[in-house]
C-alpha positions in Angstrom: -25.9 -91.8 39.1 -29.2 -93.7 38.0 -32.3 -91.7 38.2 -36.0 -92.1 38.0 -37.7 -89.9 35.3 -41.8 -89.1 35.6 -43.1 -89.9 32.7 -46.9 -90.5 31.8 -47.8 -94.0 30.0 -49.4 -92.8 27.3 -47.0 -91.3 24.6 -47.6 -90.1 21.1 -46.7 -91.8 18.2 -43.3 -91.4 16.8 -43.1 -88.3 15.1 -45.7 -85.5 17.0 -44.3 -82.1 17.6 -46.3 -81.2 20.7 -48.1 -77.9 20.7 -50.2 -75.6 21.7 -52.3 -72.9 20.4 -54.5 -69.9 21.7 -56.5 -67.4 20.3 -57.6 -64.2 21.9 -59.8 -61.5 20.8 -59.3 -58.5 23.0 -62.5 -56.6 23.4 -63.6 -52.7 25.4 -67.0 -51.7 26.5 -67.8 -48.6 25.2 -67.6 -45.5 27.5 -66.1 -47.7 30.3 -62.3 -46.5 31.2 -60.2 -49.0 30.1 -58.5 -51.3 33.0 -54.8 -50.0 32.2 -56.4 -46.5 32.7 -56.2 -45.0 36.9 -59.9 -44.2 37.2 -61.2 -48.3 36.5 -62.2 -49.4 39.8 -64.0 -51.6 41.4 -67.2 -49.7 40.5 -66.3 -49.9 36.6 -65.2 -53.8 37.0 -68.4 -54.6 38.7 -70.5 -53.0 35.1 -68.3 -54.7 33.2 -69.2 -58.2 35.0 -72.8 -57.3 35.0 -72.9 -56.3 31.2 -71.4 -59.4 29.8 -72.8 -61.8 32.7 -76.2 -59.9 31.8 -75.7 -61.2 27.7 -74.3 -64.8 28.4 -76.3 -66.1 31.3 -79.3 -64.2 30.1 -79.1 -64.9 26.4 -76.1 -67.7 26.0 -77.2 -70.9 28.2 -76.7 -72.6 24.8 -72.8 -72.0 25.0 -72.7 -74.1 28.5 -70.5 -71.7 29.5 -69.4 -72.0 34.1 -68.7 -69.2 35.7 -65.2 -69.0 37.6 -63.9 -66.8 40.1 -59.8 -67.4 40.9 -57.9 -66.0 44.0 -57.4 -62.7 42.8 -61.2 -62.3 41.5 -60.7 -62.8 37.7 -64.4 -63.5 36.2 -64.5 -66.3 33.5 -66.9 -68.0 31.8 -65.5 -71.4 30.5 -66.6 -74.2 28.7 -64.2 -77.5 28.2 -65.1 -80.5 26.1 -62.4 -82.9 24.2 -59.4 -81.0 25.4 -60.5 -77.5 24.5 -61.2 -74.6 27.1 -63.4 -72.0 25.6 -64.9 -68.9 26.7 -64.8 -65.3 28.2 -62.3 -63.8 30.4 -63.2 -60.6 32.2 -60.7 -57.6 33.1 -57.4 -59.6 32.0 -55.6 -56.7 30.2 -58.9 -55.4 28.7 -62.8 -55.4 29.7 -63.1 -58.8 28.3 -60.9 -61.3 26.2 -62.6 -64.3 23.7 -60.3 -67.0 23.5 -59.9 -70.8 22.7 -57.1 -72.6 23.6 -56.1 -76.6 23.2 -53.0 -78.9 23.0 -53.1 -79.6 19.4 -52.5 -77.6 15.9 -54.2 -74.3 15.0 -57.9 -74.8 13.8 -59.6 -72.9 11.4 -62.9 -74.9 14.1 -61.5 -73.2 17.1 -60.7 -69.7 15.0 -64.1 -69.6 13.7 -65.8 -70.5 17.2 -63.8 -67.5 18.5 -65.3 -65.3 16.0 -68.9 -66.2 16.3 -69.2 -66.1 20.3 -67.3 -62.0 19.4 -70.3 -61.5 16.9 -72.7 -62.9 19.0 -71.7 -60.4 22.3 -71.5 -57.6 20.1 -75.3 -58.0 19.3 -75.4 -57.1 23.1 -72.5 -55.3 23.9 -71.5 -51.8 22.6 -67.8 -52.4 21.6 -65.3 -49.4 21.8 -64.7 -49.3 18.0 -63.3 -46.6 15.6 -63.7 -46.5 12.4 -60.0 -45.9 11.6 -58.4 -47.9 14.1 -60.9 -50.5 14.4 -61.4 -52.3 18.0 -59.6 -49.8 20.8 -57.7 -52.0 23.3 -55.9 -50.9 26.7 -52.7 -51.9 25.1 -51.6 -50.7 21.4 -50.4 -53.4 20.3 -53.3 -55.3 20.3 -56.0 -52.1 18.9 -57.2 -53.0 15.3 -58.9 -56.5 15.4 -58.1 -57.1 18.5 -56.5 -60.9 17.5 -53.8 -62.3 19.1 -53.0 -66.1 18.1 -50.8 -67.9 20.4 -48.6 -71.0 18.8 -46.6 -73.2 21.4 -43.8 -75.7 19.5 -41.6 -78.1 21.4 -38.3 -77.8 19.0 -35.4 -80.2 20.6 -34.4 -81.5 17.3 -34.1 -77.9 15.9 -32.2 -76.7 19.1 -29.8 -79.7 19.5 -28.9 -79.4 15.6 -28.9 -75.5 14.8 -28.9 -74.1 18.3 -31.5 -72.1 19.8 -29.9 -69.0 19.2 -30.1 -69.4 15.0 -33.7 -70.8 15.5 -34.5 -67.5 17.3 -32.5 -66.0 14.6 -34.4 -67.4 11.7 -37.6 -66.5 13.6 -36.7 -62.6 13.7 -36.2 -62.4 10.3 -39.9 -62.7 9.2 -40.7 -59.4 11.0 -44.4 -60.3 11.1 -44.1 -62.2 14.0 -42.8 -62.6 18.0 -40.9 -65.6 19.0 -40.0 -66.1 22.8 -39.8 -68.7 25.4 -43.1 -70.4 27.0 -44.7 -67.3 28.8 -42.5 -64.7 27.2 -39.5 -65.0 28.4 -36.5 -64.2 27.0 -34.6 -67.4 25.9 -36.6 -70.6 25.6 -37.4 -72.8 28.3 -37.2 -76.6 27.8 -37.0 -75.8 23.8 -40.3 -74.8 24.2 -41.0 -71.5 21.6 -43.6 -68.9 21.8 -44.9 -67.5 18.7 -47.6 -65.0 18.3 -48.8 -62.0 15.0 -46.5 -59.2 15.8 -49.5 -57.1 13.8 -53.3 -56.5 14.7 -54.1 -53.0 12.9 -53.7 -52.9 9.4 -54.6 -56.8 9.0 -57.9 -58.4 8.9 -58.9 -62.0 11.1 -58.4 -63.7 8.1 -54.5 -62.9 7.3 -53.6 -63.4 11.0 -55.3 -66.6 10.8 -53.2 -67.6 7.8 -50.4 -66.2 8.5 -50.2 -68.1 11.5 -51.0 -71.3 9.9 -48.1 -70.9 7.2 -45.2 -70.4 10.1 -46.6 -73.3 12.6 -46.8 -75.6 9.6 -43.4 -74.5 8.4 -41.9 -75.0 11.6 -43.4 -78.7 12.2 -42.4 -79.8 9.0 -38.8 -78.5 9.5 -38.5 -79.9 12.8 -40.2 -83.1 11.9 -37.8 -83.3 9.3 -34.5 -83.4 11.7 -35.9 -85.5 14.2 -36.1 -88.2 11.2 -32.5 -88.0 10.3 -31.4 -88.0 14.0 -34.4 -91.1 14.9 -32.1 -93.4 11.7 -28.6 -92.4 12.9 -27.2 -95.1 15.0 -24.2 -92.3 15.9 -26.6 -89.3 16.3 -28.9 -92.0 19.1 -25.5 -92.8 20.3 -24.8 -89.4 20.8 -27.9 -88.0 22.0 -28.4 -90.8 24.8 -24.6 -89.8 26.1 -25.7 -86.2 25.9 -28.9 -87.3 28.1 -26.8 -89.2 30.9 -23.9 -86.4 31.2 -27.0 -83.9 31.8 -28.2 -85.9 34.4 -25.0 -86.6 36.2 -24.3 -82.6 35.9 -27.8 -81.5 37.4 -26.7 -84.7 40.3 -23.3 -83.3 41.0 -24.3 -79.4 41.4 -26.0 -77.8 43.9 -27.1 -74.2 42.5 -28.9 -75.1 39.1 -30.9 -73.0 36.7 -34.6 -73.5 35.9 -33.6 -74.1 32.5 -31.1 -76.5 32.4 -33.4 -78.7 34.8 -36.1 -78.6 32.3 -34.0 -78.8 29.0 -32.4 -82.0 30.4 -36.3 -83.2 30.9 -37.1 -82.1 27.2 -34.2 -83.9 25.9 -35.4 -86.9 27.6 -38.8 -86.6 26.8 -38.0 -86.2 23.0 -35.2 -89.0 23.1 -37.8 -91.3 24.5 -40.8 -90.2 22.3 -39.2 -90.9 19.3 -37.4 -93.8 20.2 -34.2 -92.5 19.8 -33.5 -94.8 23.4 -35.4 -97.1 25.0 -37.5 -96.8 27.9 -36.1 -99.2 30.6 -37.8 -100.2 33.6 -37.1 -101.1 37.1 -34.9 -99.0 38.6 -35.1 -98.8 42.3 -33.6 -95.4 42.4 -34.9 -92.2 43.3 -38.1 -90.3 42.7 -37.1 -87.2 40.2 -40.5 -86.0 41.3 -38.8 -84.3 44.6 -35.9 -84.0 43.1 -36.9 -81.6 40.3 -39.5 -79.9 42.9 -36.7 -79.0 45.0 -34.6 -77.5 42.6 -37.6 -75.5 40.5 -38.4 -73.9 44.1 -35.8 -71.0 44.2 -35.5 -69.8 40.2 -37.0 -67.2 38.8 -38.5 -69.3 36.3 -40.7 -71.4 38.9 -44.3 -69.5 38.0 -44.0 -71.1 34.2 -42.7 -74.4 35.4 -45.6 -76.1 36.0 -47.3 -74.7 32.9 -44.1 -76.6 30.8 -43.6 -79.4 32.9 -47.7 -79.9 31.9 -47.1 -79.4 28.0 -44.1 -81.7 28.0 -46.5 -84.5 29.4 -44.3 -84.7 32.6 -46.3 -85.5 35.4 -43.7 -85.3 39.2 -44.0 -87.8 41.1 -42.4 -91.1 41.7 -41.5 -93.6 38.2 -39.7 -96.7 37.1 -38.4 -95.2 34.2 -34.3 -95.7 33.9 -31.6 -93.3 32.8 
């Protein structure tokens, strides 16, 4: 079975561990139920959008901040420039939520930006704060400083050579933080991991901040450290390409397939052709994966975080030259 793979032209140099990061400051109004609580309605939504759009298109034109409205009339004031979206979200799990997110490594830039829009709105906004607990959020496990940093790591190497099951393992014992798949879920997707602070109260900004820093670096340098061996081994390339072309003859023959074999057969490929483990080869007047993988992602549970990997793997559906 030949097939045609989507992949985008541009690719990064050999040995880039593709991640993402977010950072979120959950934040209250003060004597505003809270939008987990049964009496926030529409009339307690509609002061929370007037408060904050009140401070930022009143007082913040210098953030060049857009407003957005999606389908289910979530407020958001965003900002994007050089790959990073930035802003205010309203009434997502709490009255408002700060964050920055990009596809790169966790910045102490993008940390600090985070912090000074929060200081800024608090020079307008009352807070719900206690001087025990810190910042009061609808959920507990954010209440304290309010900081949740998100850290996205595409680990094939880790998972082909340990198995995702003693990665997740290895995560779990450094109690401080959360590992799951892309979106939460329970396995990983696509060898794509989740990690996030497991604390908020009892922690300043700072330690989460560093904290976070230590395990993504860790984790980078550990994978980038197995990809090397695996990139100079003519038997583990050897290997790796007839793992590849089994996969795809297995997803070919069957005709109920999991979400995540689908995508964990496009990560493998992805990372084998990254790194240059095999070469890309052109010309193939095959099939379009593009349909193919559509068709297949339509009936999984799995199907609302697709897109979101597919995107973060680089993998663009639709039809390609590109030879397996």
């Amino acid at each position: 079975m030949r097939m045609c793979i989507p992949w985008k032209k541009t690719l990064p140099s050999l040995g880039v561990v593709r991640e993402k990061t977010q950072i979120v400051l959950a934040r209250n109004l003060e004597g505003l139920p809270f939008p987990s609580s049964r009496f926030f309605h529409p009339l307690f939504s509609e002061e929370v959008e007037r408060r904050v759009t009140k401070a930022i298109c009143g007082e913040g034109r210098g953030f060049g901040f857009f407003r957005r409205q999606n389908e289910e009339g979530t407020v958001s004031f965003v900002r994007e420039r050089k790959g990073q979206k930035f802003g205010v979200v309203l009434g997502s799990g709490d009255h408002l939520r700060i964050f920055s997110e990009r596809m790169a490594p966790l910045r102490r830039a993008d940390f600090e930006a985070v912090r000074r829009l929060d200081r800024w709105l608090e020079r307008f906004l009352d807070y719900a704060f206690d001087p025990q607990w810190g910042y009061l959020t609808a959920s507990p496990w954010w209440m304290g400083t309010g900081l949740k940093i998100f850290v996205w790591l595409h680990l094939p190497a880790l998972s082909l050579v340990y198995g995702e099951d003693q990665v997740l393992q290895w995560f779990r014992e450094r109690q401080e933080f959360v590992v799951s798949g892309y979106g939460g879920t329970k396995e990983p997707v696509a060898h794509v991991f989740e990690i996030t602070n497991r604390y908020t109260l009892g922690v300043t900004e700072e330690e989460i901040f560093q904290g976070m820093s230590w395990i993504e670096r860790k984790v980078v340098q550990w994978e980038r450290s197995i990809r090397e061996i695996l990139r100079n081994s003519d038997l583990h390339r050897k290997t790796l390409l007839e793992k590849v072309q089994e996969a795809g003859k297995d997803l070919a023959r069957e005709g109920d397939i999991k979400g995540k074999k689908v995508l964990d057969f496009l990560s493998l490929l992805r990372f084998g052709q990254e790194e240059g483990i095999f070469a890309q080869r052109r010309g193939c007047n095959g099939m379009s994966v593009g349909a193919w993988v559509e068709e297949r992602l339509k009936t999984i549970p799995l199907r609302g975080v697709c897109g979101d990997i597919l995107e973060f793997l680089g993998v663009s559906l639709g039809r390609i030259r590109d030879d397996v």
